[in-house]
KERO-944017 format. One record per residue (C-alpha): residue number from 1; residue in three letters; x, y negated, z. Coordinates in Angstrom, 1 decimal. Layout:
(NUM "ALA" (X Y Z))
...
//
This chain:
(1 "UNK" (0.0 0.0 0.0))
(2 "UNK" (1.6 -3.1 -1.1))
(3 "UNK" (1.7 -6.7 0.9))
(4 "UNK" (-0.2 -8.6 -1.5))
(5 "UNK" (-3.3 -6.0 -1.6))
(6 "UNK" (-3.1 -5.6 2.4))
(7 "UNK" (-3.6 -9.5 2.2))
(8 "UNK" (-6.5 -8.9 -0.6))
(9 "UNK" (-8.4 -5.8 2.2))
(10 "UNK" (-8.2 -8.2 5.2))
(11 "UNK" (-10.3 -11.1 3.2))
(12 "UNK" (-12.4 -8.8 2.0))
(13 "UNK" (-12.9 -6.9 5.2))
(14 "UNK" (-13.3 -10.9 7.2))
(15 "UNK" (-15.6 -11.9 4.5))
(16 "UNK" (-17.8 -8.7 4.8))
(17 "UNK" (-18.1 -9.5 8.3))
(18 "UNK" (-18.9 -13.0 8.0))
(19 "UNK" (-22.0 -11.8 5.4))
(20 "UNK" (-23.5 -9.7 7.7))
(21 "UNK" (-22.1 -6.4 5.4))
(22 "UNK" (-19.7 -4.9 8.5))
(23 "UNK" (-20.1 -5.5 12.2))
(24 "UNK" (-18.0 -3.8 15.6))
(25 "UNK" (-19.0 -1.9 18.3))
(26 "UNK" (-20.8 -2.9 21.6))
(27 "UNK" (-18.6 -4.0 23.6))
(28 "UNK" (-16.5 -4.4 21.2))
(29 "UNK" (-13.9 -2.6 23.1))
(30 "UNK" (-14.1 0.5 25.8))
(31 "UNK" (-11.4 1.2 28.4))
(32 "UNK" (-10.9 4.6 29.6))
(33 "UNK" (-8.3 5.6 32.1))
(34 "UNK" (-5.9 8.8 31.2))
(35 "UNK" (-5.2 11.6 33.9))
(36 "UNK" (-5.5 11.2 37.7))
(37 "UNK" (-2.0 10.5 39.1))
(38 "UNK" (-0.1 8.9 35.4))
(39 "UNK" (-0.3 5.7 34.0))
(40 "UNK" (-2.1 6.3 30.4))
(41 "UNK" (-5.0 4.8 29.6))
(42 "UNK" (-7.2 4.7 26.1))
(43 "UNK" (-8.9 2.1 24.0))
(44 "UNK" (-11.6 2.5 21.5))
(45 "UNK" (-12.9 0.3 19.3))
(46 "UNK" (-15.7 0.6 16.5))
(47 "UNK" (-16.7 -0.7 13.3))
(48 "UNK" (-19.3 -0.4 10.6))
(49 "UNK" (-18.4 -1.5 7.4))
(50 "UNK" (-21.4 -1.3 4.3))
(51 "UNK" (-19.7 -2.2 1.4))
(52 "UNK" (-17.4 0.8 1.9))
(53 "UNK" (-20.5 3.0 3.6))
(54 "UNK" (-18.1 3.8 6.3))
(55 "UNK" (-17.8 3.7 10.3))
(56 "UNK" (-14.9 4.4 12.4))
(57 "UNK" (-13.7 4.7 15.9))
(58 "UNK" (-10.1 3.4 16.6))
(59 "UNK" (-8.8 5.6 19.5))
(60 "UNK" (-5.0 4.3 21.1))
(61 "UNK" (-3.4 5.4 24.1))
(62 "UNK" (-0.9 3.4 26.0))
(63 "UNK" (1.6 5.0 29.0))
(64 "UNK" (5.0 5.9 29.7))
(65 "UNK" (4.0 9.8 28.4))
(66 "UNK" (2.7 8.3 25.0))
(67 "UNK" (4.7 7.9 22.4))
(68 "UNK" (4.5 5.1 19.2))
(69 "UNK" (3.9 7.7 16.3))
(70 "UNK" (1.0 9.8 18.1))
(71 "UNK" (-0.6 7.0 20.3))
(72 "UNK" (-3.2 5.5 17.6))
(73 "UNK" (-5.9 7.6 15.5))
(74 "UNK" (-8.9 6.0 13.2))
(75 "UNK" (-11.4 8.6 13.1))
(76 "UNK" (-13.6 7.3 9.8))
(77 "UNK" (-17.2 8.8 9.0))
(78 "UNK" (-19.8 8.6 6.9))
(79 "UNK" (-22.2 5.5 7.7))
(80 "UNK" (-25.2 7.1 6.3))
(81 "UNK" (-25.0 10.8 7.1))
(82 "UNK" (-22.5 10.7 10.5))
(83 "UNK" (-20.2 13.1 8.3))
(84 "UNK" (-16.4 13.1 9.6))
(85 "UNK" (-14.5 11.9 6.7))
(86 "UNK" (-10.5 12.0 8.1))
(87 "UNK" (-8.8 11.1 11.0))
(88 "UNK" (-6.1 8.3 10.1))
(89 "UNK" (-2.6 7.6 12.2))
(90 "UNK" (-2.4 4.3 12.5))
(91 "UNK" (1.6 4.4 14.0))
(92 "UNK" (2.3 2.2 10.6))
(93 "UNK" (-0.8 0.9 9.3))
(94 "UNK" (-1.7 -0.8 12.4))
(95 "UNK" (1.3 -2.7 12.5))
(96 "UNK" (0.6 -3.8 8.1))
(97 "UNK" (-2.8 -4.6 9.5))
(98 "UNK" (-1.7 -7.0 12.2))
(99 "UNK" (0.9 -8.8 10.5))
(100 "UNK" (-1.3 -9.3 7.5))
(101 "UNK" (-4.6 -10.7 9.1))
(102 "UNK" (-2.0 -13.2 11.0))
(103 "UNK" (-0.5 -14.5 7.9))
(104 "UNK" (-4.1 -14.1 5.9))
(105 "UNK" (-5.2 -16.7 8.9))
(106 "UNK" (-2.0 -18.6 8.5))
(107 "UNK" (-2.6 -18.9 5.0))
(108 "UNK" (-6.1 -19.6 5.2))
(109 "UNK" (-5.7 -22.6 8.0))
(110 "UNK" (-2.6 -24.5 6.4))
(111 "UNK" (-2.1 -26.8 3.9))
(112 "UNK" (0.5 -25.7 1.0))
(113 "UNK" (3.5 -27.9 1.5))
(114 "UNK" (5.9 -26.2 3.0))
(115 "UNK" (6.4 -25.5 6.7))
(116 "UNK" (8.2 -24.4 9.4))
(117 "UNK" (7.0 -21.7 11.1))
(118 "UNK" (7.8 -20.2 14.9))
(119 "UNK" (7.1 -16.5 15.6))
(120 "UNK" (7.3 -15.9 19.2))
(121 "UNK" (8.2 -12.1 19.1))
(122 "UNK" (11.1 -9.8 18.5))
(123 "UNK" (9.0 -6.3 18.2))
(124 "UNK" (7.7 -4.1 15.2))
(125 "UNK" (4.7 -6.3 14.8))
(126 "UNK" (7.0 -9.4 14.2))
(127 "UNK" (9.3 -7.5 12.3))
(128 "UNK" (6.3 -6.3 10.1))
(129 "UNK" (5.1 -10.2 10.5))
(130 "UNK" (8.5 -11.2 8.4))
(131 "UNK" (8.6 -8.5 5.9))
(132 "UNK" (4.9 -9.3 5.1))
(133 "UNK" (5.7 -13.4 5.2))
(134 "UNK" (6.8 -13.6 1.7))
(135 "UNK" (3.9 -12.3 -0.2))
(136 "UNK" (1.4 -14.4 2.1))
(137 "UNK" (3.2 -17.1 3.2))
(138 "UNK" (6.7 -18.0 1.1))
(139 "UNK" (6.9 -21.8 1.2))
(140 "UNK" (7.9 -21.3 5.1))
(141 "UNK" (10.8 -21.5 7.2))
(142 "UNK" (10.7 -18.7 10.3))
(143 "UNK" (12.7 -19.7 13.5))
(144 "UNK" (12.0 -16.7 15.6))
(145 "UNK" (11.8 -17.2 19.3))
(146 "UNK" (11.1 -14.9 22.4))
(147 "UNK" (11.6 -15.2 26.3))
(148 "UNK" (15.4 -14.5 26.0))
(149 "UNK" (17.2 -16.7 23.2))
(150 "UNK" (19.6 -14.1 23.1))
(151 "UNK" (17.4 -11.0 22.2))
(152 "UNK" (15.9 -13.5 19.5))
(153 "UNK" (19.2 -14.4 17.6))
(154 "UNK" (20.2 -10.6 17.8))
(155 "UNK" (17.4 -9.8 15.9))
(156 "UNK" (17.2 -12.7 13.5))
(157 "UNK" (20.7 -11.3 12.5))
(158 "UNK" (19.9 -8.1 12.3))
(159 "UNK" (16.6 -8.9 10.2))
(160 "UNK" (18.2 -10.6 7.6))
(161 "UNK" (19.0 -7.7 5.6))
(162 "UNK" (15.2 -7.9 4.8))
(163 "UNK" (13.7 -11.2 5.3))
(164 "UNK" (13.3 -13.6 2.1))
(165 "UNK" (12.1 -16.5 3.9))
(166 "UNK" (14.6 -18.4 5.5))
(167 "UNK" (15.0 -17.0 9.0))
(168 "UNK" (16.6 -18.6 12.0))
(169 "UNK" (16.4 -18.4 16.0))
(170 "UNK" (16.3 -20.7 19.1))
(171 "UNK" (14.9 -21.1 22.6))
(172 "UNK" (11.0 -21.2 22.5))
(173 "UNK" (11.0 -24.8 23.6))
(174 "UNK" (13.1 -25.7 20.6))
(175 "UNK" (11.6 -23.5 18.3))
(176 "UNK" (8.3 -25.1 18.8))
(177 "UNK" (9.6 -28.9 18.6))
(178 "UNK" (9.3 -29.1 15.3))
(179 "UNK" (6.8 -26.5 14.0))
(180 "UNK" (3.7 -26.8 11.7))
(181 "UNK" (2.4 -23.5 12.8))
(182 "UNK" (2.8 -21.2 16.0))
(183 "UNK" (2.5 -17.5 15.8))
(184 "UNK" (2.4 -15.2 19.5))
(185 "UNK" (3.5 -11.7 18.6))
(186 "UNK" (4.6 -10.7 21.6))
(187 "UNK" (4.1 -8.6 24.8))
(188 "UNK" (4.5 -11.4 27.5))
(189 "UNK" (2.1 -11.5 30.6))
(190 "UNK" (2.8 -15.2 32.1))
(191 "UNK" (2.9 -19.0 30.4))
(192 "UNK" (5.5 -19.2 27.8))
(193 "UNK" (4.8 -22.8 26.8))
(194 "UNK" (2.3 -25.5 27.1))
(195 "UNK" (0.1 -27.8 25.0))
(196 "UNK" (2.9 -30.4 25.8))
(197 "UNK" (5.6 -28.7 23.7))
(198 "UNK" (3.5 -28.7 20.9))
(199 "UNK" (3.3 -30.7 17.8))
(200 "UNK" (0.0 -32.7 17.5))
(201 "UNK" (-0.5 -31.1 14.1))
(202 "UNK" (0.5 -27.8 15.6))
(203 "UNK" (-1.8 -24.6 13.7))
(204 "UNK" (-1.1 -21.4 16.8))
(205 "UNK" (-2.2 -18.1 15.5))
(206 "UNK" (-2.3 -17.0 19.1))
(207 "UNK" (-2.0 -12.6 18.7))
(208 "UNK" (-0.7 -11.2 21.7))
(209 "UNK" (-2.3 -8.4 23.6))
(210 "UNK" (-1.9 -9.8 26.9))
(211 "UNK" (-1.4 -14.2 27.7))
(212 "UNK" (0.9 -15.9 26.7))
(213 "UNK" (-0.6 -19.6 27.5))
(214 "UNK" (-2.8 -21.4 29.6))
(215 "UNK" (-5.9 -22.8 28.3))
(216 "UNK" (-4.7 -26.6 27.8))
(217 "UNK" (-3.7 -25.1 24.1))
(218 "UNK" (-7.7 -25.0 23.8))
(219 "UNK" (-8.6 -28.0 25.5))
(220 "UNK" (-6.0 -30.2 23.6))
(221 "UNK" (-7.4 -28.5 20.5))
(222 "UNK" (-9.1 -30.6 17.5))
(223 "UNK" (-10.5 -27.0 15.9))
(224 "UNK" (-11.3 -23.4 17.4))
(225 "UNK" (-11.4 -20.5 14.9))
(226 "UNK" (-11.8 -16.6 16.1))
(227 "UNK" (-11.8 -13.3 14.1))
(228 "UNK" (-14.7 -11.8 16.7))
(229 "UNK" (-15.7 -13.4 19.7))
(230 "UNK" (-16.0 -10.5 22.2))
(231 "UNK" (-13.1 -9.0 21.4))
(232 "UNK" (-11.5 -12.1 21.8))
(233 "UNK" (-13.2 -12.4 25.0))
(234 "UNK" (-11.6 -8.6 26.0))
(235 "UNK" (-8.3 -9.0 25.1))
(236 "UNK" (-5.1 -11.4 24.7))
(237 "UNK" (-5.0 -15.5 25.9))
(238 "UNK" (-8.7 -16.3 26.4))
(239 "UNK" (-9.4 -12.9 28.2))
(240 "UNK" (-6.9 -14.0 31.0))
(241 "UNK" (-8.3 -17.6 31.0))
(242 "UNK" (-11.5 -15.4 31.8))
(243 "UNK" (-10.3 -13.3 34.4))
(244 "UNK" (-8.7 -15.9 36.2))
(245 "UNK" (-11.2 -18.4 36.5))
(246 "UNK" (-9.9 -20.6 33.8))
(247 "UNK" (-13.1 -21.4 32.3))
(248 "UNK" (-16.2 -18.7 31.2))
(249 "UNK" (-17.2 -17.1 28.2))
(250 "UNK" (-19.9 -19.8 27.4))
(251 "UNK" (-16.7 -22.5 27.4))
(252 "UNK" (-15.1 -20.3 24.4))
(253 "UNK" (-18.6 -20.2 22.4))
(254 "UNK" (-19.4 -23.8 22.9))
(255 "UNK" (-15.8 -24.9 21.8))
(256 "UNK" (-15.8 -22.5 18.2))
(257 "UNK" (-15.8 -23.9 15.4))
(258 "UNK" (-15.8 -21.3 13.1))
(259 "UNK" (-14.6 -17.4 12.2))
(260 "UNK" (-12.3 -17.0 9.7))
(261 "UNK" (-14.3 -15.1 7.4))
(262 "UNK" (-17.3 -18.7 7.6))
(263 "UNK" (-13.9 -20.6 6.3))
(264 "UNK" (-13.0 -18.0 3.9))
(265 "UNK" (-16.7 -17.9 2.3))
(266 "UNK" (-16.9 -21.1 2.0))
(267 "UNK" (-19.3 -21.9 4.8))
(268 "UNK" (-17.7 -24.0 6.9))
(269 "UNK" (-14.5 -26.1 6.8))
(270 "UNK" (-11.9 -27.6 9.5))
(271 "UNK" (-9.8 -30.5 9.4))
(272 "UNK" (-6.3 -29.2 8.7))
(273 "UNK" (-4.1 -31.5 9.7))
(274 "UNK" (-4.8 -31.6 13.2))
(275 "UNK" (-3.9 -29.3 16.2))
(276 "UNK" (-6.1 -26.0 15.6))
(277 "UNK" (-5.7 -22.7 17.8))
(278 "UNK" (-7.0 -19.4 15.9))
(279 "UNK" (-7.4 -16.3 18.5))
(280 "UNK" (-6.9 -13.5 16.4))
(281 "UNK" (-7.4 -10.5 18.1))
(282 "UNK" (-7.9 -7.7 15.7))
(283 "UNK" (-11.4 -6.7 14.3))
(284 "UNK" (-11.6 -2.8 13.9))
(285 "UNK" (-13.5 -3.7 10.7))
(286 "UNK" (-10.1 -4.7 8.9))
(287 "UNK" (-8.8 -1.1 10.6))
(288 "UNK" (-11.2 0.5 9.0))
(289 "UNK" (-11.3 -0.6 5.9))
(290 "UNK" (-7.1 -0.3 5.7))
(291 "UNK" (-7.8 3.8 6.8))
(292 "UNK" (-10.6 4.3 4.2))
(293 "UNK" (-8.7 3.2 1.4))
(294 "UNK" (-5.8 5.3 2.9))
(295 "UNK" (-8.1 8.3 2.9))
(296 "UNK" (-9.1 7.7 -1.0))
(297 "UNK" (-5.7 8.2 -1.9))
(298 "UNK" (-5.1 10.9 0.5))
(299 "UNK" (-8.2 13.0 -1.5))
(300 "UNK" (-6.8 12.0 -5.0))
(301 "UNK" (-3.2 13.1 -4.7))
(302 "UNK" (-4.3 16.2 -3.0))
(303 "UNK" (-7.1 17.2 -5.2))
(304 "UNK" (-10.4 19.1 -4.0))
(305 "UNK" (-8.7 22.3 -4.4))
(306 "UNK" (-6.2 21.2 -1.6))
(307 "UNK" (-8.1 19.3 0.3))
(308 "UNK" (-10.8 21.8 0.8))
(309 "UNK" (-7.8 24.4 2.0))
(310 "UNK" (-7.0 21.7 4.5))
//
């Protein structure tokens, strides 16, 4: 699967939500613990998506006992007829998926000159992030940033082998002086910067599983954009804000502007030169539709003969 038709699955996938054609589970995300006595836990998020006649359950297990190429399954079935049409690993895909619907908000919330960019994030999602940039995003400059300005220049070296845009590192502080746009890949659980070290035209793509911000990114704000609210409301930045008494789930609906799939349809527009903060969270309808397509291919280079034997 090639960058540029990721790019192409994610709009569709956004757009199909924003229509009314896919939707996600309620809630959109269930928590299970693992065995008595260990620390693994489970996920599961769902997703219907029409114009594919699909559902799905995204299944991911987290713990010390887990490991990265057996800890994520899509389990995709028929949306008519309940039928179990594959089980998906998502060890790779997930990270195409979550690097593309970053830059595929990027793209869709910035103007064309070009920028400078700041990726706060050293992992395989950043990593995917860069190798995906140039197909999405190639008019921009990366300086790649994390808690330690020395784990960050290590691996802006040893990512240049593969990265076309032009990559550098600094200290998050510096790294967000001058940026256009703000993207949090990481796995941080306290503040890592404020609304204060921001540019007033800043764009963050805010993406990290756990918080990585206080809620004065929101409040200094011009324009709010989601993927999907209540996962949004589950997971990441404003799930935090939520738990610790930062504000309520009412304060995130009355503040939204739009989803990104109203802006990419067409139905509603933002100002883009002014400070906008996009929580994009991960909808389990772009999974999905990334593990049906897989699937397709799957049955065609295997043929009935061989697929029936499996």
């Amino acid at each position: 699967m090639g960058h540029p038709e990721a790019a192409e699955i994610v709009v569709s996938a956004y757009c199909a939500a924003a229509e009314g054609k896919a939707d996600v589970s309620t809630p959109s995300a269930l928590f299970l613990r693992g065995l008595a006595g260990t620390d693994t836990s489970f996920k599961i998020k769902g997703a219907v998506l029409d114009t594919l006649k699909v559902a799905g359950f995204r299944l991911r297990s987290y713990g010390s006992r887990t490991t990265d190429t057996t800890s994520a399954y899509l389990c995709v079935l028929d949306s008519e007829t309940g039928q179990p049409l594959g089980l998906v690993s998502e060890a790779w895909l997930h990270r195409l998926r979550t690097a593309t619907t970053g830059l595929v908000a990027c793209r869709t919330l910035l103007t064309q000159e070009k920028k400078r960019l700041a990726l706060i994030g050293t992992g395989r999602i950043a990593e995917e992030f860069v190798r995906v940039c140039p197909q999405i995003l190639p008019q921009v400059d990366i300086v790649l940033t994390s808690r330690s300005v020395e784990r960050a220049q290590a691996t802006a070296t040893r990512w240049q082998s593969f990265a076309s845009n032009p990559l550098s590192a600094a200290p998050i502080r510096d790294a967000l002086a001058g940026a256009d746009v703000v993207v949090t890949l990481s796995d941080a659980a306290e503040v890592l910067f404020s609304a204060s070290d921001l540019t007033p035209h800043a764009l963050v793509c805010a993406m990290g599983g756990r918080y990585e911000f206080d809620r004065d990114v929101l409040d200094t704000a011009s324009t709010f954009v989601v993927d999907e609210m209540d996962f949004v409301c589950a997971s990441g930045s404003a799930s935090y804000w939520i738990r610790s008494g930062q504000l309520v789930r009412n304060d995130l609906e009355s503040r939204l502007d739009a989803t990104i799939g109203e802006i990419l349809l067409g139905r509603k527009s933002i100002e883009k030169n002014k400070r906008t903060l996009a929580i994009i969270q991960g909808m389990a309808v772009c999974d999905l539709a990334f593990a049906k397509i897989v699937l397709d291919r799957a049955s065609q280079e295997a043929g009935p003969r061989s697929l029936k034997r499996t």
